[in-house]
C-alpha positions in Angstrom: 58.4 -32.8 44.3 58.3 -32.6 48.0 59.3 -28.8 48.5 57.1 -28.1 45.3 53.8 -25.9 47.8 49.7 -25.8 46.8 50.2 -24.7 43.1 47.2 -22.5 41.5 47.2 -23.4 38.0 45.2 -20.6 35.5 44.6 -20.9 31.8 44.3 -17.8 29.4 44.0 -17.6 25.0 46.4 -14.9 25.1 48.4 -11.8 27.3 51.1 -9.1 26.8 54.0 -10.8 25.5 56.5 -9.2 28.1 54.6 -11.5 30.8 56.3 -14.8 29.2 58.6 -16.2 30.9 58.7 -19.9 30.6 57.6 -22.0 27.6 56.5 -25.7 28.4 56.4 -28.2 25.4 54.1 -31.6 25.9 55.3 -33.6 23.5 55.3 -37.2 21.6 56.8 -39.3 19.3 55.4 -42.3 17.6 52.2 -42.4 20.2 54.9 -42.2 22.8 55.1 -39.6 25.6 58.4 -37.7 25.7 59.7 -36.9 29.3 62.8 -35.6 30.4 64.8 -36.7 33.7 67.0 -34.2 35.2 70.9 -35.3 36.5 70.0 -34.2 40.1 66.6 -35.8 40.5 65.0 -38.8 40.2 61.5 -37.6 38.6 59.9 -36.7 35.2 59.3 -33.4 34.1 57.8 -32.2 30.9 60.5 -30.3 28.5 60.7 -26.5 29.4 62.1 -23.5 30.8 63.0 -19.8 30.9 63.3 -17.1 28.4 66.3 -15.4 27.5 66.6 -12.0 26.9 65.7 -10.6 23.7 64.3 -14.9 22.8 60.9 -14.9 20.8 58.9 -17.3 22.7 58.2 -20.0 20.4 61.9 -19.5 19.5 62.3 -20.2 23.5 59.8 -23.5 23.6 61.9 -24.9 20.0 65.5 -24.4 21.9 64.1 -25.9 25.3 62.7 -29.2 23.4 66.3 -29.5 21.7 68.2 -29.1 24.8 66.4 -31.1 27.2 65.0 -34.1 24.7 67.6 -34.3 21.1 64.4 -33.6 19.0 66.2 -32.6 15.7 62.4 -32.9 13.5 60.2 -32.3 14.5 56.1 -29.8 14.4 55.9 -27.6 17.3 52.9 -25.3 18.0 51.1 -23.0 20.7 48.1 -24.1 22.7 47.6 -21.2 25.2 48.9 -19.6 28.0 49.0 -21.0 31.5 49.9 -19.4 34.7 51.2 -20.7 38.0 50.9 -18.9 41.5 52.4 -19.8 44.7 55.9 -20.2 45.4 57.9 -23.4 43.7 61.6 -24.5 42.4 61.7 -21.9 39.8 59.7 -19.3 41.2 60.6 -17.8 44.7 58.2 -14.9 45.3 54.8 -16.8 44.6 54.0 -14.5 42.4 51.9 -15.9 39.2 54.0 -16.2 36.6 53.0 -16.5 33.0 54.4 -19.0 30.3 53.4 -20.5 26.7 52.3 -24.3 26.7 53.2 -26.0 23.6 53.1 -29.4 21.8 55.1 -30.9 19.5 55.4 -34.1 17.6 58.9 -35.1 17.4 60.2 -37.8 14.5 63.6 -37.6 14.9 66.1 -37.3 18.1 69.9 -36.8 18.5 71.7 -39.6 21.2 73.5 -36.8 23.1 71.5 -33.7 25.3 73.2 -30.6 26.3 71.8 -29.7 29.3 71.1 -30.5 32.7 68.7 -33.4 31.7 70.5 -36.8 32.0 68.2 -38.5 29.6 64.9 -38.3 27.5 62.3 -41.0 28.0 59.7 -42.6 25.8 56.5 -43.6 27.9 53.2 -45.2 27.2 51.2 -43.9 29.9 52.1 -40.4 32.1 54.5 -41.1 35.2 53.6 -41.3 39.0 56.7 -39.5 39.9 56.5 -35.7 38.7 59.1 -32.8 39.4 55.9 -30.7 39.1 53.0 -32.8 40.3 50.7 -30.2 41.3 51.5 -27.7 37.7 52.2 -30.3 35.1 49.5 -33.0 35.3 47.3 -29.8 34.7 49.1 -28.4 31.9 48.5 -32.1 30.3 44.9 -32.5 31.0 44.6 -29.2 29.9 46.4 -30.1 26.1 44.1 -33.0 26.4 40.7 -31.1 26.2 42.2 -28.8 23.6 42.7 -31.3 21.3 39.4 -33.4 21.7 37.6 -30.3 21.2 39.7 -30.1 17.7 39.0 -33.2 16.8 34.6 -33.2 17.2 33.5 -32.1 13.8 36.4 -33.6 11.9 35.9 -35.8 9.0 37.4 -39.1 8.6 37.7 -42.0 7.1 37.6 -45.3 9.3 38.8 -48.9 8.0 36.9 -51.3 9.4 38.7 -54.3 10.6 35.7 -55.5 13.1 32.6 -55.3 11.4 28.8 -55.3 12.6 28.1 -58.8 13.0 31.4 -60.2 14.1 33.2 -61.5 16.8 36.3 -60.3 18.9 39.6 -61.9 17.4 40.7 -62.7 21.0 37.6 -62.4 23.3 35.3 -65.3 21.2 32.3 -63.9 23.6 32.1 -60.5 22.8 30.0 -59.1 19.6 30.1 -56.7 17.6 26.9 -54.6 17.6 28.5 -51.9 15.5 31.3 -51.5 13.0 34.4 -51.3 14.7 37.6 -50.0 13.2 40.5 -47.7 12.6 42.1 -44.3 11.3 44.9 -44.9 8.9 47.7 -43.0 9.5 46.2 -41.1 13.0 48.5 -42.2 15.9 46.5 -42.9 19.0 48.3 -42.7 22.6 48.7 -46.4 23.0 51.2 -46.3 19.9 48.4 -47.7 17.6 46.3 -46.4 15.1 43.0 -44.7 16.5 40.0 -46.7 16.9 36.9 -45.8 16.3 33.3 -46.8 16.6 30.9 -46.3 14.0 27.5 -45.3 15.0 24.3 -44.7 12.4 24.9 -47.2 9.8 23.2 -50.8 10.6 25.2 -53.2 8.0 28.6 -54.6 7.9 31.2 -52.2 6.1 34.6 -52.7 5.1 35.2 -48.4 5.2 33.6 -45.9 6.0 33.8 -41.7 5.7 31.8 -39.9 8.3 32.0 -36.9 11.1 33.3 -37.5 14.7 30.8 -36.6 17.1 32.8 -37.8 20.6 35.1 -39.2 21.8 35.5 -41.8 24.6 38.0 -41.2 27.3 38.9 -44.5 29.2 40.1 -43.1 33.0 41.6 -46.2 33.9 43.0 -47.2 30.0 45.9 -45.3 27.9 43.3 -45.6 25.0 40.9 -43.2 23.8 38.5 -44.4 21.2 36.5 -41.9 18.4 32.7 -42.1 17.5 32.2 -41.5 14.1 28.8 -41.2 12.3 27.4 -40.1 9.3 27.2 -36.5 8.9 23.7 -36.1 9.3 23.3 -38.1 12.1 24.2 -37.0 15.8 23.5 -39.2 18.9 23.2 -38.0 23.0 25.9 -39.4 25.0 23.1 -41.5 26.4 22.2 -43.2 23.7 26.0 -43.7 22.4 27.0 -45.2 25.8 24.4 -47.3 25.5 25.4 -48.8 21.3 29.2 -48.9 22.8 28.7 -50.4 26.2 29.3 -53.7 25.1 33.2 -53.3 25.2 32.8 -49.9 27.2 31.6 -51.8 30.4 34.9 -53.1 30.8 36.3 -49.7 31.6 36.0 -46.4 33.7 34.9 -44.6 30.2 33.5 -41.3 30.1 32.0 -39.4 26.6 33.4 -36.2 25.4 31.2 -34.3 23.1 
């Protein structure tokens, strides 16, 4: 947005309720992410806006993401309170403001919006042309470290469809040093189900139930990818780059634990 000035961008748990104003609601469907584009402009903006009078907030984020994107089913919920200062499209004084950043996981949309958004798009990685470019990218990274701390400690079961010992289906060269595999049923943000590396156990398995420990953020890649081990095992990023740097050296990866 080129009027759109330095934007200082503050993340809080919680404040007075009267201090929300806007409710912003990253969402998905399918693996997809869900932008809207307005009628006057010609970027992406995340679905959102301002409180009416007498609105509970999440009542406010639920009839934003209807207006401006047709979800008709869809889970909604609260990840924290963000703040913006400095002076922007919807927010004359410069004054920090105070709103409630959501997400929700939409199943089901209507064809027709009633709003001022012209239409609701489905993308596989986040857009280069932002409304907001200096509040929302934040507001997404921000969701993004949210949820991979949620995820760490979580049990799952992984079906392995690449096992220690093999070879890739495509890529004859590379081998498979570890069991390599998947999360029925967990929707990862390339529109697949998530991956996941299995660390700890040194034979070929066809499933396997353990604890995830990290996970493996690609900065040049839409795909994350989980490492799961058994739950008495734990591993330093050191020595987990190293078991998963045979596929890993092919991208800008970086371990979240």
């Amino acid at each position: 947005m080129g009027r759109e000035n330095v934007m200082e961008v503050k993340f809080y748990d919680t404040v007075n309720d009267e201090l929300l104003k806007f409710a912003v609601i990253i969402s998905q469907s399918n693996g997809k992410w869900v932008f809207c584009k307005h009628k006057e402009r010609d970027t992406y903006e995340v679905p959102g806006g301002h409180r009416e009078a007498g609105e509970n907030i999440l009542e406010t984020a639920k009839r934003e993401l209807q207006e401006e994107t047709g979800a008709v089913r869809f889970e909604i919920k609260p990840i924290c309170v963000y703040s913006v200062t400095g002076k922007n499209r919807v927010n004359d004084t410069g004054e920090e403001t105070f709103g409630l950043l959501c997400f929700a996981e939409i199943t089901e949309f209507t064809k027709e919006l009633h709003s001022e958004m012209e239409k609701m798009v489905l993308m596989d990685e986040l857009p280069e042309n932002w409304t907001y470019p200096s509040i929302q990218p934040k507001l997404i990274e921000r969701y993004l470290q949210i949820k991979n701390n949620s995820v760490i400690g979580t049990i799952v079961t992984v079906t392995v469809d690449r096992p220690l010992g093999s070879y890739h289906p495509e890529h004859k060269e590379m081998y498979y040093p570890v069991n390599y595999g998947f999360i029925e049923g967990i929707m990862a943000p390339d529109g697949e189900e998530q991956d996941a590396y299995i660390l700890g156990v040194n034979e070929p398995v066809d499933k396997f139930t353990g604890k995830i420990i990290a996970i493996v953020h690609r900065k040049n890649d839409i795909e994350e990818k989980w490492v799961v081990v058994p739950e008495e095992v734990t591993f330093s990023k050191e020595e987990i780059r190293q078991q998963i740097h045979f596929q890993e050296q092919y991208f800008d990866s970086e371990i979240v634990m």
